[in-house]
N, C-alpha and C positions, 0 to 999 in steps of 0.2 A: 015818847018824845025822842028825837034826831039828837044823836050824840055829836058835842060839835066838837071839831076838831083844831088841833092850836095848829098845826100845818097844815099846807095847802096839799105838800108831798106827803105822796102816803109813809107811815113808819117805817116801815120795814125795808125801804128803797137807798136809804142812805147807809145803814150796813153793810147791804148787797154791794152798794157803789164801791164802799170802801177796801171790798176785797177783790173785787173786778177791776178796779179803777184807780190812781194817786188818789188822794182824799178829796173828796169833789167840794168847793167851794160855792156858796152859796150866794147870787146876785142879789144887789139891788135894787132894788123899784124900779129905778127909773132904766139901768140894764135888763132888767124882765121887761120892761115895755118895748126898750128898741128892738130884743129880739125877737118877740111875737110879733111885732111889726113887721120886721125882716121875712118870718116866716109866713107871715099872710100874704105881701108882696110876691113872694116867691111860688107856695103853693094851692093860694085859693082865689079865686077869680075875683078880679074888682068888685065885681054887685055882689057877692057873696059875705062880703071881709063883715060888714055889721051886723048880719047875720049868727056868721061865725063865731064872732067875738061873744053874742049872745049867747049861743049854744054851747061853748066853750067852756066846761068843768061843771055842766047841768050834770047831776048822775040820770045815768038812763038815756041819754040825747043821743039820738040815732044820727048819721052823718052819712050821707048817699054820695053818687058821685057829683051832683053838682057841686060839692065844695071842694073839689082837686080840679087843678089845671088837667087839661085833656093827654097829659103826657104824663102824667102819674103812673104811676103803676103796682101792684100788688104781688110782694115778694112775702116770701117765708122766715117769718123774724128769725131762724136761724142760721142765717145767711152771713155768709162773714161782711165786716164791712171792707176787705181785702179786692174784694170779687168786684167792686166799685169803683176802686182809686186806685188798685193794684198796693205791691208791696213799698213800704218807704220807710220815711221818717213813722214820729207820732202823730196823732191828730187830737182834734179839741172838739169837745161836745156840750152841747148845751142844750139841755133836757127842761122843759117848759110842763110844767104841770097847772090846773084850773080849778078853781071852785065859783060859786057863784057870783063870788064880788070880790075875787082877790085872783091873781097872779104868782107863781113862784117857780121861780128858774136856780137851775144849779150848773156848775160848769164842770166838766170831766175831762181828763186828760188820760191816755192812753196809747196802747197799741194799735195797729188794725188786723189781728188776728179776730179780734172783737165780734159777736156777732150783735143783730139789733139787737135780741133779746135781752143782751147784757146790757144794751142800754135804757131802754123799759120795760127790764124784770118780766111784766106778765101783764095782761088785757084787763085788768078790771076796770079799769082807769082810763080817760081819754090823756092823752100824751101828745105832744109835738117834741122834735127834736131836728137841732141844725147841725149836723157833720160838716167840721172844718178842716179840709187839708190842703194843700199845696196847689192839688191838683183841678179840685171839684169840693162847693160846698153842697151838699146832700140833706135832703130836708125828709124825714122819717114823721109820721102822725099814724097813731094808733087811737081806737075808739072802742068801747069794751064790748069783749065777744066779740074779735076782729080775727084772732087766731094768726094773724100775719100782720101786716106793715102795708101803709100807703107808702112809696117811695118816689121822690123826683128827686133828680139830680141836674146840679148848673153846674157844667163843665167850664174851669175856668182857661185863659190863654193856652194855646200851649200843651193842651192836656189829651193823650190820645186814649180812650178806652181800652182798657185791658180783654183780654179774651176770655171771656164767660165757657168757665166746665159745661158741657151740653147735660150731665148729670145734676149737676147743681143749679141750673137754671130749670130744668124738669121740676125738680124739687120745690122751687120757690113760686111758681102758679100753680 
């Protein structure tokens, strides 16, 4: 019989957060829905979105490319998220985890020395994540057994792309 678990987030991730991270607070309901909203709008194509939603924290659900917009892209979760928005202020993350019939979002405050992985730890787990800075809100989804990161970025007003290391952009395809 299936061990059920009292969180949607895995255990071991809110530790992790806490030494990576200010103490990550925990949304909502109804802030866990308007974020995965946000993040659907943003990285998975309209006829996709109730699909998604379905598939979304199944264990085992495979995720192909038709559920990223066609400007997604697949980076090396150890990628800083510096390389993105460039150097600044702090930024704010919002880390979206899924199980069958529940939602659960937490919110992270930090640096952007950060890389993804410090944001969703490790693959076993499907994951979405919203990077909020200044600059560009960045939207991160991970699917288990991914080994890396889907990545799209909404470059917001104003905002000029930083210059990508030609090593470090090797690294991350």
């Amino acid at each position: 019989m299936a061990r059920l678990q009292k969180h949607v987030t895995p255990d071991n991730r809110i530790d992790r957060w806490k030494k990576l991270w200010a103490t990550p607070k925990k949304l909502t309901p109804v802030e866990t829905d308007e974020a995965f909203e946000e993040f659907q709008e943003e990285f998975v194509p309209g006829h996709m979105h109730k699909y998604f939603l379905k598939s979304f924290g199944v264990p085992k659900a495979q995720f192909g490319n038709r559920f990223f917009m066609e400007d997604a892209q697949y980076r090396n979760w150890d990628m800083r998220i510096s390389s993105f928005v460039g150097e600044g202020e702090h930024i704010e993350v919002t880390v979206i985890y899924g199980s069958i019939d529940a939602l659960e979002a937490h919110q992270l405050k930090g640096e952007r020395r950060r890389t993804l992985r410090d944001i969703i730890i490790d693959d076993w787990q499907a994951a979405c994540a919203i990077i909020r800075s200044k600059e560009a809100n960045i939207f991160v989804f991970v699917e288990p057994k991914m080994r890396g990161c889907m990545v799209r970025m909404n470059r917001l007003d104003g905002f000029e792309e930083p210059e990508l290391d030609p090593e470090e952009l090797a690294e991350s395809v």
